[in-house]
N, C-alpha and C positions, 0 to 999 in steps of 0.2 A: 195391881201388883205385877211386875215382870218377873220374865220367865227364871230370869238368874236368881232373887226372891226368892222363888217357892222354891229353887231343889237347893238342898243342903248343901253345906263349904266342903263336907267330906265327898261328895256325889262329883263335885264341880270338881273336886282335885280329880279324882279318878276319870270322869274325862277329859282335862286334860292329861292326866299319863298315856290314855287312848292314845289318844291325837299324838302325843310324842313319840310311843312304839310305833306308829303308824307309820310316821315320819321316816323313822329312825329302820324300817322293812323296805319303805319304798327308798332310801339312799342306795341302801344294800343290795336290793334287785338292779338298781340302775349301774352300780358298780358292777356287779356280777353280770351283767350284758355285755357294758364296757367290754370287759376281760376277756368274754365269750367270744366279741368281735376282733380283738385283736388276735386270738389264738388262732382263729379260722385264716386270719392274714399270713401268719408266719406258718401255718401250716400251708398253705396255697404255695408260698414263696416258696418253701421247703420242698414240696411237691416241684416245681417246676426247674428249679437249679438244681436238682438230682437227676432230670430229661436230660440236662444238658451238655454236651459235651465235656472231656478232660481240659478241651483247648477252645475252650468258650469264653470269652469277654464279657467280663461280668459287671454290672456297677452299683455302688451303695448309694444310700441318699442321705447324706449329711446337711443337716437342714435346707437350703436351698440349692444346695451342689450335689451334682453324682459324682462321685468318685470310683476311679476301678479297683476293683478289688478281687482280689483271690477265690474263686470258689469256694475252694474246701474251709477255707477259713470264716467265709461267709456261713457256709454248711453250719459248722460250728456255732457261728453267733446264734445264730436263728434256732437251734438245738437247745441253746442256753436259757435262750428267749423264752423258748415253748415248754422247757420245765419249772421257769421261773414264774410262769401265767398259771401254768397246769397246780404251782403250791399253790398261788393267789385264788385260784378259782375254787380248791378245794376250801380253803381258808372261809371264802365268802359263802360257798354253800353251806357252811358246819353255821356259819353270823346268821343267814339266812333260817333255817331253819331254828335256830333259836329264837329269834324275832318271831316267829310265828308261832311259836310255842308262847311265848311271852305276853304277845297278844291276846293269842285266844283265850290266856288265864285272865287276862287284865277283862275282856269283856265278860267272862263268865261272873267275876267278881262284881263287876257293875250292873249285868244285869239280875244278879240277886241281891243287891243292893237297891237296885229299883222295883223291886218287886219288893221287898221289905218293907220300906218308904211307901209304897203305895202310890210311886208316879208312875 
């Protein structure tokens, strides 16, 4: 008899839900890193074009072109940037943390299911 056999179709669903919270935590951390690394970019950049002079030449990078561009108005983007990263970040902490929450129920339910069952 194989192993899939012997544990019951209700056991076998519930690990796989496992396997898909799992899934579905590690997207979300991977996202939430993403996010983390671009926030730490546009605050770097933010940090550096406020060093900089009033009468500093400044350039953006539009996909393979720089372009000159305005400081303050740069200032700006990168402001909008980093609040718009800072909702997203929070967003995916609150995803984060529910997933894990989620989780931990789903194995506590499986492992008193398998202790019921007697695997």
């Amino acid at each position: 008899m194989s192993t899939g056999e012997r544990i019951p179709p209700a056991i076998q669903e519930q690990l796989v839900r496992l396997q898909q919270l799992q899934q579905t935590l590690q997207a979300v951390v991977a996202q939430k890193q993403q996010v983390e690394m671009e926030l730490m970019g546009v605050e770097r950049a933010l940090e550096e074009l406020e060093k900089l002079g009033d009468d500093a030449v400044v350039y953006k990078s539009v996909g393979s072109l720089l372009i000159k561009a305005d400081k303050e108005t740069l200032i700006q983007e990168l402001k909008d940037q980093k609040e718009l990263l800072n909702a997203r970040l929070t967003i995916l902490t609150k995803q984060e943390s529910r997933a894990r929450d989620k989780l931990q129920e789903a194995r506590t339910k499986l492992q008193e299911k398998l202790r019921g069952a007697g695997i």
